[in-house]
Backbone and ligand atoms as CSV (ligand in chain L), in Angstrom:
chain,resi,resn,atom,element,x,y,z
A,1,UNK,N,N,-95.001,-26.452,-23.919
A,1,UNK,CA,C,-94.636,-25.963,-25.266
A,1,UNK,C,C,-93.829,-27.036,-26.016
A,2,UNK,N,N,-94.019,-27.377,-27.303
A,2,UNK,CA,C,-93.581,-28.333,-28.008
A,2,UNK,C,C,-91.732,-27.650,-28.241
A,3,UNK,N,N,-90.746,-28.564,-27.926
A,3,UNK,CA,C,-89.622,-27.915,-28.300
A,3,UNK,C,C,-88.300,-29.119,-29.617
A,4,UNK,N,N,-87.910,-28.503,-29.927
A,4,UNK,CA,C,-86.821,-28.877,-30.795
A,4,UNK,C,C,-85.268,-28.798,-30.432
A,5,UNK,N,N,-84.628,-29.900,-30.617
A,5,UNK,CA,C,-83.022,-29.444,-29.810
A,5,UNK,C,C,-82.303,-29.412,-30.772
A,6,UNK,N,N,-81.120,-28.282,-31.225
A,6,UNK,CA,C,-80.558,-28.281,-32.512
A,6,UNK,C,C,-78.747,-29.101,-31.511
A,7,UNK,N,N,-78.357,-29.808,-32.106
A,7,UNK,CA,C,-77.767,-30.579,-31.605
A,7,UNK,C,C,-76.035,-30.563,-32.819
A,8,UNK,N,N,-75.168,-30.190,-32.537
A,8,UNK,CA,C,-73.749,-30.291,-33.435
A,8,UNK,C,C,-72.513,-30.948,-32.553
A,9,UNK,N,N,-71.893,-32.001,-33.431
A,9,UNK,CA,C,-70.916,-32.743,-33.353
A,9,UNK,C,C,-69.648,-31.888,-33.499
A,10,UNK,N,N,-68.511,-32.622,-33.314
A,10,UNK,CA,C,-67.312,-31.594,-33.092
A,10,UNK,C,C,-66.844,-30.794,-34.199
A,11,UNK,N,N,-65.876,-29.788,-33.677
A,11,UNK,CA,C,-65.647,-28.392,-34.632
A,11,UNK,C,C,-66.663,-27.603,-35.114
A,12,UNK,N,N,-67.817,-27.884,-35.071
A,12,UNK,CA,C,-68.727,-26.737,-35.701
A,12,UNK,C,C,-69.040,-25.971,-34.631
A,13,UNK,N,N,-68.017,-25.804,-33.620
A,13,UNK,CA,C,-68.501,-24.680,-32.691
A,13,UNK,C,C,-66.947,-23.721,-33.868
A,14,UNK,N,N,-66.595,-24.161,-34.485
A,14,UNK,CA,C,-65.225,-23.250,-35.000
A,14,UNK,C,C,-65.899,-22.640,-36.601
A,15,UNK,N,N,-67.173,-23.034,-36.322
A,15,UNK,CA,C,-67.794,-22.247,-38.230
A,15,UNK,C,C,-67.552,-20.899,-37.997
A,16,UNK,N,N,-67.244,-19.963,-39.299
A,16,UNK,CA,C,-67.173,-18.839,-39.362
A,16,UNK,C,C,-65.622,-18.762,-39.553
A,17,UNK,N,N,-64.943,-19.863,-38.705
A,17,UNK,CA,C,-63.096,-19.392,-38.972
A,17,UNK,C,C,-62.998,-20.677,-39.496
A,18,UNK,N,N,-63.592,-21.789,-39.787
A,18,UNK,CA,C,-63.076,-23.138,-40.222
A,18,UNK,C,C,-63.090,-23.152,-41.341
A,19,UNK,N,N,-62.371,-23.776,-42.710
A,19,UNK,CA,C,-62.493,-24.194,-44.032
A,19,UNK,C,C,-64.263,-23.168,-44.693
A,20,UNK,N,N,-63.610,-22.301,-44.705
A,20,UNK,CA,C,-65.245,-21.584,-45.111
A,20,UNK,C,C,-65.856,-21.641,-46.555
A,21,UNK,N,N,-65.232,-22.121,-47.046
A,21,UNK,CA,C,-65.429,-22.786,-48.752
A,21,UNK,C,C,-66.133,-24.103,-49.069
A,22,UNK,N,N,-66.297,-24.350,-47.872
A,22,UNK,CA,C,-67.188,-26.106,-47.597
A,22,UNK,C,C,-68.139,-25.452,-46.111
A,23,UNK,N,N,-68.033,-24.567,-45.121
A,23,UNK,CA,C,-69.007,-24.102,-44.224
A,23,UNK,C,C,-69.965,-22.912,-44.350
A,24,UNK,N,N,-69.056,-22.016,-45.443
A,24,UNK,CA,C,-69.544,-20.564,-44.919
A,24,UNK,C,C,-68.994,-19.985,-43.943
A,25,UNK,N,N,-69.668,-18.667,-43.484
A,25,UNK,CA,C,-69.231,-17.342,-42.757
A,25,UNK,C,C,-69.862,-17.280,-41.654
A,26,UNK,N,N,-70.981,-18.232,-41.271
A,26,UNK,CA,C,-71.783,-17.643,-40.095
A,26,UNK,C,C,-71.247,-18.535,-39.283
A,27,UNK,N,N,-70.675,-18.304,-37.597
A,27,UNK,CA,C,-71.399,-18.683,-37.018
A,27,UNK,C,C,-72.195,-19.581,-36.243
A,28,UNK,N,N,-71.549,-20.131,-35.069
A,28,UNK,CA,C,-72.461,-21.304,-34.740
A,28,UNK,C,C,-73.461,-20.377,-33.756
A,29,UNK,N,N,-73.321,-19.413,-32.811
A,29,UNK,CA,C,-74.053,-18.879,-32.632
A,29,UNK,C,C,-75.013,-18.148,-33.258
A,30,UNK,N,N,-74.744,-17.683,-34.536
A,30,UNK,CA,C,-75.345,-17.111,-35.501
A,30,UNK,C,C,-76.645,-18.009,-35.731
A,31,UNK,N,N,-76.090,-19.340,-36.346
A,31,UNK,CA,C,-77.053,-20.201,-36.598
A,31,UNK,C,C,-78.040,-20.475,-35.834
A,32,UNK,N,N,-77.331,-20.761,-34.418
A,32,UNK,CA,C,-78.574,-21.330,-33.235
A,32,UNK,C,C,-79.400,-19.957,-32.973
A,33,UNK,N,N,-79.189,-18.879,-33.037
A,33,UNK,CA,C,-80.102,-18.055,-32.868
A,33,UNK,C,C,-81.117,-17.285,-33.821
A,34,UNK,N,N,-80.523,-17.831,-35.147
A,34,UNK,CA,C,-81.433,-17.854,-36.066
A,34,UNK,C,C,-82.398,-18.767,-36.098
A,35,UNK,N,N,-82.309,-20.314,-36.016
A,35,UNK,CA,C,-83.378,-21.122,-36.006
A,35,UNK,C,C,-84.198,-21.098,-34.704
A,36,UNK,N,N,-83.473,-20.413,-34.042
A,36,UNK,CA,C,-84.550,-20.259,-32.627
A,36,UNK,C,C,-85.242,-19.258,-32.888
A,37,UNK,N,N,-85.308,-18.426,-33.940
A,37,UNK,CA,C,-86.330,-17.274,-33.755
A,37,UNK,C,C,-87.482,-17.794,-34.965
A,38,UNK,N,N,-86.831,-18.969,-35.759
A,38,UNK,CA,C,-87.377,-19.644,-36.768
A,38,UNK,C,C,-88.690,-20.427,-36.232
A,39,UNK,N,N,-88.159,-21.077,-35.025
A,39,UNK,CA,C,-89.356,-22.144,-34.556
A,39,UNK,C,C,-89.987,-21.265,-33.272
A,40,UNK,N,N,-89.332,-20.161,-32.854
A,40,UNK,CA,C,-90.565,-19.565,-31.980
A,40,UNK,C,C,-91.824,-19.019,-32.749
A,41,UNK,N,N,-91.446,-18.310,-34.361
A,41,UNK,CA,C,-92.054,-17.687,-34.721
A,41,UNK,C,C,-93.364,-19.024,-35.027
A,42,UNK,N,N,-93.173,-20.504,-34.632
A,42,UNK,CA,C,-94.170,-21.424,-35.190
A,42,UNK,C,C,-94.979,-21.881,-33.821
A,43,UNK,N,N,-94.325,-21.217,-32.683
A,43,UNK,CA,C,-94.473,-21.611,-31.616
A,43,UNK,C,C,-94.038,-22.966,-30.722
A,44,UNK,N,N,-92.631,-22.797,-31.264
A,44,UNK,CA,C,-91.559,-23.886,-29.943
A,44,UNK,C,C,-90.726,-23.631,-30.050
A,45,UNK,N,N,-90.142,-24.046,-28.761
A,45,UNK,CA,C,-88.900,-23.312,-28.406
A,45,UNK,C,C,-87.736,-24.447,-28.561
A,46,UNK,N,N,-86.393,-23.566,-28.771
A,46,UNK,CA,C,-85.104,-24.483,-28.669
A,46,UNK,C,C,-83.933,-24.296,-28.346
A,47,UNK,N,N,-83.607,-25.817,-27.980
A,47,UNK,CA,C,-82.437,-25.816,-26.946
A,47,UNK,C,C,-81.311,-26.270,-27.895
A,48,UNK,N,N,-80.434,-25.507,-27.894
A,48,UNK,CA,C,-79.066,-25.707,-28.476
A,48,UNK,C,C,-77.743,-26.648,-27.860
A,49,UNK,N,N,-77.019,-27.139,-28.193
A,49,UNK,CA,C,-75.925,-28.325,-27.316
A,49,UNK,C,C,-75.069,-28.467,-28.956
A,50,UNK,N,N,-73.639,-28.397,-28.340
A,50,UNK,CA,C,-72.733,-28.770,-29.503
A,50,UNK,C,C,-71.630,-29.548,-27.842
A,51,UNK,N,N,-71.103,-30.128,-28.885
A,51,UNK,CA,C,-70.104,-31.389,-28.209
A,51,UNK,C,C,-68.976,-31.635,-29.036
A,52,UNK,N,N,-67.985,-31.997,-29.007
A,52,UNK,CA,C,-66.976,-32.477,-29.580
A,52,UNK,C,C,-66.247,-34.025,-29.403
A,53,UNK,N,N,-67.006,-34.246,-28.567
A,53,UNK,CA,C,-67.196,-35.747,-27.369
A,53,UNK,C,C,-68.170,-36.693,-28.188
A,54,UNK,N,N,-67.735,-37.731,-28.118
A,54,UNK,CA,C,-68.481,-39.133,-28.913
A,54,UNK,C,C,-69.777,-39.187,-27.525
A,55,UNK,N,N,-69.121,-39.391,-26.411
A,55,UNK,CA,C,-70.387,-39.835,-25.389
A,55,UNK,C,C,-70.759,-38.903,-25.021
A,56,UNK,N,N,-70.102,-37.794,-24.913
A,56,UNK,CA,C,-71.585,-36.769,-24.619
A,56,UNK,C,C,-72.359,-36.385,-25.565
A,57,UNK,N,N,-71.862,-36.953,-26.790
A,57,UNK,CA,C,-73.208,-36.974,-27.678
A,57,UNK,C,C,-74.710,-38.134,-27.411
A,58,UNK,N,N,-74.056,-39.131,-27.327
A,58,UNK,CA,C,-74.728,-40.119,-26.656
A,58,UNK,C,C,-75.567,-39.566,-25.171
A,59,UNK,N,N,-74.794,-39.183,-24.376
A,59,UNK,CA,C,-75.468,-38.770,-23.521
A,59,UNK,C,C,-77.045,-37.540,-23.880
A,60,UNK,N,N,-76.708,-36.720,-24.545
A,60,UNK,CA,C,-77.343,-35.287,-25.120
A,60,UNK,C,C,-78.750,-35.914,-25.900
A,61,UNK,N,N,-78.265,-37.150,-26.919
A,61,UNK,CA,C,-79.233,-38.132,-27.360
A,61,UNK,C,C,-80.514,-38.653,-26.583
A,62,UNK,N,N,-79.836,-39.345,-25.530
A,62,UNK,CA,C,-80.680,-40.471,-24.598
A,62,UNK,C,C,-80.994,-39.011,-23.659
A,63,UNK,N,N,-80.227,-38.007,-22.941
A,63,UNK,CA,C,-81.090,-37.055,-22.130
A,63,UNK,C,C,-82.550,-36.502,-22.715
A,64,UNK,N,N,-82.666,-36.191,-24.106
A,64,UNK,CA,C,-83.541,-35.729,-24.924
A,64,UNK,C,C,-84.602,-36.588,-25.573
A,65,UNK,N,N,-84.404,-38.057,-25.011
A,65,UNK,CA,C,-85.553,-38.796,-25.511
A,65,UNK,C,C,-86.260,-38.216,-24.799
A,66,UNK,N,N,-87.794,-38.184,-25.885
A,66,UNK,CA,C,-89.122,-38.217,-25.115
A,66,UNK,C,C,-89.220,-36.628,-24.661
A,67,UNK,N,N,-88.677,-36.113,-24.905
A,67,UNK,CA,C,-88.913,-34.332,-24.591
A,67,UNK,C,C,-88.652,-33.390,-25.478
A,68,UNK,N,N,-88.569,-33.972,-26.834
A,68,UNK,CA,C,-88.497,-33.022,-27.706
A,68,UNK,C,C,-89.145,-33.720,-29.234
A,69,UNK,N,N,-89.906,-32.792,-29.393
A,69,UNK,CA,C,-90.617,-33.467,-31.085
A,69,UNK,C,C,-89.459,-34.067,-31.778
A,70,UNK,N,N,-88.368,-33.500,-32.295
A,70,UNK,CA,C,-87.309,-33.880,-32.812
A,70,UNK,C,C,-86.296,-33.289,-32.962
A,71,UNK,N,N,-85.194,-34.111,-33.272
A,71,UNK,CA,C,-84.030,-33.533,-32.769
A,71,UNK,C,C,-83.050,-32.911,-34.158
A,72,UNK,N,N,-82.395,-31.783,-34.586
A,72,UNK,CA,C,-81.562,-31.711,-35.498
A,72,UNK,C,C,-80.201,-32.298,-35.018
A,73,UNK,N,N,-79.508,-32.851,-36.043
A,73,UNK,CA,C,-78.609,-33.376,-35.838
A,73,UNK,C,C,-77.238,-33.229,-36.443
A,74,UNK,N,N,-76.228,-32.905,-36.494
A,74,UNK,CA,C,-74.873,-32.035,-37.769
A,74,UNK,C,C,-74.309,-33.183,-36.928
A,75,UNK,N,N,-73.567,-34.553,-36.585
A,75,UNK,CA,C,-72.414,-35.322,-36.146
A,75,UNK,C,C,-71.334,-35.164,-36.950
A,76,UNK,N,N,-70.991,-34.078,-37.907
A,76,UNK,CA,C,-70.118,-33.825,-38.163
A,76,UNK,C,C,-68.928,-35.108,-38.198
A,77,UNK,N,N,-67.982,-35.333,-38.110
A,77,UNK,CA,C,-67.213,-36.808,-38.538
A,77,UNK,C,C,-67.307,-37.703,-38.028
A,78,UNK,N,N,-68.332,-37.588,-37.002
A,78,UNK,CA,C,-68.984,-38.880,-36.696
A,78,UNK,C,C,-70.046,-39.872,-37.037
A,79,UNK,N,N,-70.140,-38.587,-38.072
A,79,UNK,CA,C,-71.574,-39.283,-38.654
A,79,UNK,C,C,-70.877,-40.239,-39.736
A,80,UNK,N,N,-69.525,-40.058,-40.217
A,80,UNK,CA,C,-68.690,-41.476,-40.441
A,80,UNK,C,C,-68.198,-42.790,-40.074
A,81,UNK,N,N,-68.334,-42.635,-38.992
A,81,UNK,CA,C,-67.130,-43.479,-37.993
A,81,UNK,C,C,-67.689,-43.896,-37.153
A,82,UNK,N,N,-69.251,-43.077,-36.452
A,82,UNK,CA,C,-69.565,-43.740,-35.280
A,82,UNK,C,C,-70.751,-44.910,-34.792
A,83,UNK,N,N,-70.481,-45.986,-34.410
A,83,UNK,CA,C,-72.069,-47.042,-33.908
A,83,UNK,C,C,-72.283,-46.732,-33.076
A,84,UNK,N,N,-71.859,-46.061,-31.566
A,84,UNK,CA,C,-72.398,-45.865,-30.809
A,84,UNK,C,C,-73.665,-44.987,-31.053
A,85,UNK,N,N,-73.010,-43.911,-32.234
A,85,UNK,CA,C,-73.997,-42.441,-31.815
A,85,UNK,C,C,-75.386,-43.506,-32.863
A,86,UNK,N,N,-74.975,-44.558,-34.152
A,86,UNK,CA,C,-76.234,-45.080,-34.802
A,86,UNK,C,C,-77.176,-45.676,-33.464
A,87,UNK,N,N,-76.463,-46.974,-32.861
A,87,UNK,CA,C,-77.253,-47.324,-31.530
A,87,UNK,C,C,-78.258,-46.524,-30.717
A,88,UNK,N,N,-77.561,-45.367,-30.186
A,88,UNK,CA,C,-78.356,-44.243,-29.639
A,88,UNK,C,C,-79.596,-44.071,-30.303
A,89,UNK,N,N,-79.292,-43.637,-31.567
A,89,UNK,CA,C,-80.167,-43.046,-32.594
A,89,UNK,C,C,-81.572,-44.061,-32.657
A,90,UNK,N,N,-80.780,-45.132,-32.934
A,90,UNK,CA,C,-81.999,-46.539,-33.029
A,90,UNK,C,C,-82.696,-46.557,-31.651
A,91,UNK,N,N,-82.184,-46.665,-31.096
A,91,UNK,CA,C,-82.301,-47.201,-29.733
A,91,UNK,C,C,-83.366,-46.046,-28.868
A,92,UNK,N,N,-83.764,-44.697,-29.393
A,92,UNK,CA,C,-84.447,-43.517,-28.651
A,92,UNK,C,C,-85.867,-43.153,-30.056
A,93,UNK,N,N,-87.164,-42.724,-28.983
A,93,UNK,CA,C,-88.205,-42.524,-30.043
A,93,UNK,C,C,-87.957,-41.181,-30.518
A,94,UNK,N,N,-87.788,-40.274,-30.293
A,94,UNK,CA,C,-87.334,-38.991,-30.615
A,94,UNK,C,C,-86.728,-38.938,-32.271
A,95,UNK,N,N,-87.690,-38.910,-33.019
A,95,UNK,CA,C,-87.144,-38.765,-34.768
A,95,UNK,C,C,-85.734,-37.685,-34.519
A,96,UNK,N,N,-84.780,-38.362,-35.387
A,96,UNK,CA,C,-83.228,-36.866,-35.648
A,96,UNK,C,C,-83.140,-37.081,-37.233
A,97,UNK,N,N,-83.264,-35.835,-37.497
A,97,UNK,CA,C,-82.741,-35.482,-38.677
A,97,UNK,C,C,-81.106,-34.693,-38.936
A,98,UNK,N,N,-80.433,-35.699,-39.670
A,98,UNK,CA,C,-79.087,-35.626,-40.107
A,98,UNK,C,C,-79.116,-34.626,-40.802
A,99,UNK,N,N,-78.178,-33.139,-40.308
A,99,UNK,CA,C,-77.646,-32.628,-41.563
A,99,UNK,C,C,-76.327,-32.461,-41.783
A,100,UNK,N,N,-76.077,-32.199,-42.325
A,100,UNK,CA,C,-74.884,-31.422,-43.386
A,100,UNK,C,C,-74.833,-30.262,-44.029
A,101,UNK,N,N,-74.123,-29.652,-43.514
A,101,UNK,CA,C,-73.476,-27.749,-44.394
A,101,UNK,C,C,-73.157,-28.223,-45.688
A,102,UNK,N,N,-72.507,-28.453,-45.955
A,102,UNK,CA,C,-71.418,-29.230,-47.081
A,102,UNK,C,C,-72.287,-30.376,-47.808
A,103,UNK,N,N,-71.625,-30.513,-49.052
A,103,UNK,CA,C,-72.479,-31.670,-49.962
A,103,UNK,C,C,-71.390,-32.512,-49.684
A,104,UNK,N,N,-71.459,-33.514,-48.600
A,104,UNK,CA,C,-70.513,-34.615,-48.411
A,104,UNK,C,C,-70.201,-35.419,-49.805
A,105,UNK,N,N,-71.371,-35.465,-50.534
A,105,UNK,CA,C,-71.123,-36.378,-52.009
A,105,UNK,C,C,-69.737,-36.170,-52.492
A,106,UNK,N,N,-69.604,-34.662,-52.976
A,106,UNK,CA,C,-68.827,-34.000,-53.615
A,106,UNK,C,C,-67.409,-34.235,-53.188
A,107,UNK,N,N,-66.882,-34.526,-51.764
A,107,UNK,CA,C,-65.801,-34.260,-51.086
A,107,UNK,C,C,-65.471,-35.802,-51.050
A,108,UNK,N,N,-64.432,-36.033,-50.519
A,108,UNK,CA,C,-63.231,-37.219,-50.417
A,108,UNK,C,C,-64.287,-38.299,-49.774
A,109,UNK,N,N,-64.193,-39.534,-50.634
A,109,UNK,CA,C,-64.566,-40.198,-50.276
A,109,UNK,C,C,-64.932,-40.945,-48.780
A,110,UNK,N,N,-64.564,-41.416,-48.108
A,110,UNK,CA,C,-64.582,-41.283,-46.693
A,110,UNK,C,C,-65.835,-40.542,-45.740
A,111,UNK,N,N,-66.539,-39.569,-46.805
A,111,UNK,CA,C,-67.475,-39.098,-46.424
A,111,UNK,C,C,-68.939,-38.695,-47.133
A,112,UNK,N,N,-69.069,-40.071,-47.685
A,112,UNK,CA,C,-70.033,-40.524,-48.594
A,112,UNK,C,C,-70.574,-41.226,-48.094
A,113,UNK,N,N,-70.207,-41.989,-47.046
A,113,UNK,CA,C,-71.138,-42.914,-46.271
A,113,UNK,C,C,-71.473,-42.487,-44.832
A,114,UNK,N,N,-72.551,-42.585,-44.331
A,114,UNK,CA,C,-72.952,-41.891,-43.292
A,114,UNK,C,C,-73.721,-43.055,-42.176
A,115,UNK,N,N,-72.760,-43.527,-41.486
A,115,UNK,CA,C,-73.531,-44.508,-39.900
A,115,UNK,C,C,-74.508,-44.286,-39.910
A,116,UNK,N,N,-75.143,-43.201,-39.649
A,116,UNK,CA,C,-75.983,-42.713,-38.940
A,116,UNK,C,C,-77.735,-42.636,-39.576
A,117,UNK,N,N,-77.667,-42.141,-41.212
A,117,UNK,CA,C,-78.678,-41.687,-42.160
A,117,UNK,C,C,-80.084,-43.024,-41.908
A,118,UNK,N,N,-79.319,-44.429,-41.948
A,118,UNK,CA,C,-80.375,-45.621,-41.899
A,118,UNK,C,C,-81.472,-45.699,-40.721
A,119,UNK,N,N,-80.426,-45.073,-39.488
A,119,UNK,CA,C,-81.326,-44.737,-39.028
A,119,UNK,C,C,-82.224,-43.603,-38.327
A,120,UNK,N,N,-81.960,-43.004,-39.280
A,120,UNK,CA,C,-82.464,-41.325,-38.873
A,120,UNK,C,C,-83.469,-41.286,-39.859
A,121,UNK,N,N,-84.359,-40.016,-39.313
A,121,UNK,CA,C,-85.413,-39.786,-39.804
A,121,UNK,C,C,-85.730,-39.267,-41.533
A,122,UNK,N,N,-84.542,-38.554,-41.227
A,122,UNK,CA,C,-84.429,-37.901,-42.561
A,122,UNK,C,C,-82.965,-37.611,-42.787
A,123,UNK,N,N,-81.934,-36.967,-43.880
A,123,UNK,CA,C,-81.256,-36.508,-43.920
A,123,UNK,C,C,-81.504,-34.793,-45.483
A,124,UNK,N,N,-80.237,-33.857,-44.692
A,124,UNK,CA,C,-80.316,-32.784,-45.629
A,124,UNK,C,C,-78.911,-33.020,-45.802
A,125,UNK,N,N,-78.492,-32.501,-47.026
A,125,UNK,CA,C,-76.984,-32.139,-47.262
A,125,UNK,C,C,-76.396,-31.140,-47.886
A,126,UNK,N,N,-75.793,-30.325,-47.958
A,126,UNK,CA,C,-75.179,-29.689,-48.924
A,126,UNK,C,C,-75.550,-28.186,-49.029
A,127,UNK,N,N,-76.937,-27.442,-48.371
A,127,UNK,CA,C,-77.402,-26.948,-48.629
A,127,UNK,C,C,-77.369,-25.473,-47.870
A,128,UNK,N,N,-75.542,-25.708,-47.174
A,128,UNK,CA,C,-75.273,-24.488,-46.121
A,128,UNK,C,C,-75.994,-24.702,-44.721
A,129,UNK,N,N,-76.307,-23.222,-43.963
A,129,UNK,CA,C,-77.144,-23.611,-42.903
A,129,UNK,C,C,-78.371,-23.776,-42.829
A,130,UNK,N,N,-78.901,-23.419,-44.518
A,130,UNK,CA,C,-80.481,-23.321,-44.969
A,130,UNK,C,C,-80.735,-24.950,-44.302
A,131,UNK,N,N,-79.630,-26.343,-44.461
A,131,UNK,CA,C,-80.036,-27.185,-44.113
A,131,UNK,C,C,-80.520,-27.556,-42.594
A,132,UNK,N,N,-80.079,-26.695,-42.290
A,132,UNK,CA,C,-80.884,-26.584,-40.016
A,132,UNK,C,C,-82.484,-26.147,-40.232
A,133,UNK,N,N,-82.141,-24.881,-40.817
A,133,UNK,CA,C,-83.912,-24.480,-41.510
A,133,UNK,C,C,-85.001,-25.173,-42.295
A,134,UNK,N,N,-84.450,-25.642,-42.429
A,134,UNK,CA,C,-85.422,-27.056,-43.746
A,134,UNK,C,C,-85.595,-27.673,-42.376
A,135,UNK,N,N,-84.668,-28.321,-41.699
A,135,UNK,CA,C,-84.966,-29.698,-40.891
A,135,UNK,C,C,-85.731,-28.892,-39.836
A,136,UNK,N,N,-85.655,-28.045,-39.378
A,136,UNK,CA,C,-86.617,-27.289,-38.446
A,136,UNK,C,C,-88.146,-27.371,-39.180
A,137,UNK,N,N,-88.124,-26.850,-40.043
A,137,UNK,CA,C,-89.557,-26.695,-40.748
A,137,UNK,C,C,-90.088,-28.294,-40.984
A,138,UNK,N,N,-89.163,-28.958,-41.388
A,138,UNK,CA,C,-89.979,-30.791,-41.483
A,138,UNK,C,C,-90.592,-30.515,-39.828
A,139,UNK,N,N,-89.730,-30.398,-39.266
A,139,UNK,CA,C,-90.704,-31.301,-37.430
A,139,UNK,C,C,-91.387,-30.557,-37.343
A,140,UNK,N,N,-91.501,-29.061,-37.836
A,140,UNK,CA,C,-92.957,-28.022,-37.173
A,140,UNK,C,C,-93.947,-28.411,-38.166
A,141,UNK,N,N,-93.469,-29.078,-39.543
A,141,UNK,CA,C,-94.668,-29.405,-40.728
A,141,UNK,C,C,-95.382,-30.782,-40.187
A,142,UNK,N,N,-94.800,-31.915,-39.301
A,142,UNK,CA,C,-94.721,-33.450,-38.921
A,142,UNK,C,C,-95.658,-33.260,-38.270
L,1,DQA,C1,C,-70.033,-31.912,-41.893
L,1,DQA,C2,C,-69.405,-32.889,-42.892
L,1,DQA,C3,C,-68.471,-33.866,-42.188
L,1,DQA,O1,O,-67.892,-34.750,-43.138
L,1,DQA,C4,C,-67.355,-33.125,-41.494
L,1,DQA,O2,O,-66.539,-34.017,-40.774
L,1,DQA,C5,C,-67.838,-32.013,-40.641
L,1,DQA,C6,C,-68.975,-31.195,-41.059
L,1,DQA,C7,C,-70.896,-30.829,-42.578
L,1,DQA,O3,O,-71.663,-30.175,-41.894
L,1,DQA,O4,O,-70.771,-30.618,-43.793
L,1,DQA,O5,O,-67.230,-31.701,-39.611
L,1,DQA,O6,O,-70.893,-32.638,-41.020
């Protein structure tokens, strides 16, 4: 069965009680079990992983080459700050699409630039958790 790994960087296991004026109300479980009923209904299944850890993101990355059509991706403030997780990214065939809850544009500078976007497949932003759902639907449309 073709599968998809929805994949989140640190604190977004705290959505639902975090800054909810830039996240929303739902949910990280909420979310992962919504897009899992999203891509069964297309026929594939998915594996969920959140981290708060720079290398076990790395690790979660390189474990998932080659076994999953593609990967969603939220690195959350790492998707500022980090080369390791770009390296990874470059470095594995497995397309990841970057998202974002939040319209990073809009917010403090510092988070307008994104490591990670050059080399990722795609990026969403701004668009709540609809942006996990969009990036789900690109890899079942790919
Ligand atoms: C975020 C945006 C990042 O700047 C921030 O550090 C996050 C969440 C988002 O989903 O909007 O933790 O990735």
């Amino acid at each position: 069965m073709k599968r998809l790994l929805l994949l989140n960087g640190p604190n977004i296991n705290l959505l639902g009680k975090r800054e909810k004026e830039f996240y929303g109300e739902y949910t990280l479980q909420h979310i992962e079990e919504n897009i899992a009923k999203l891509v069964e209904a297309h026929g594939f299944e998915l594996n969920s992983r959140q981290s708060n850890h720079e290398g076990e993101l790395v690790d979660y990355l390189q474990e998932a080459n080659g076994k999953y059509e593609g990967i969603i991706f939220n690195p959350a403030a790492y998707t500022h700050t980090s080369i390791a997780l770009r390296d990874c990214i470059k470095a594995i065939e497995t397309p990841v699409i970057e998202v974002h809850i939040s319209n990073v544009h809009n917010r403090e500078e510092f988070r307008h630039y994104s490591m990670l976007a050059p080399v990722c497949y795609g990026q969403i932003v701004g668009l709540g958790y609809t942006g996990y759902r969009l990036a789900a639907m690109a890899f079942i449309d790919k």
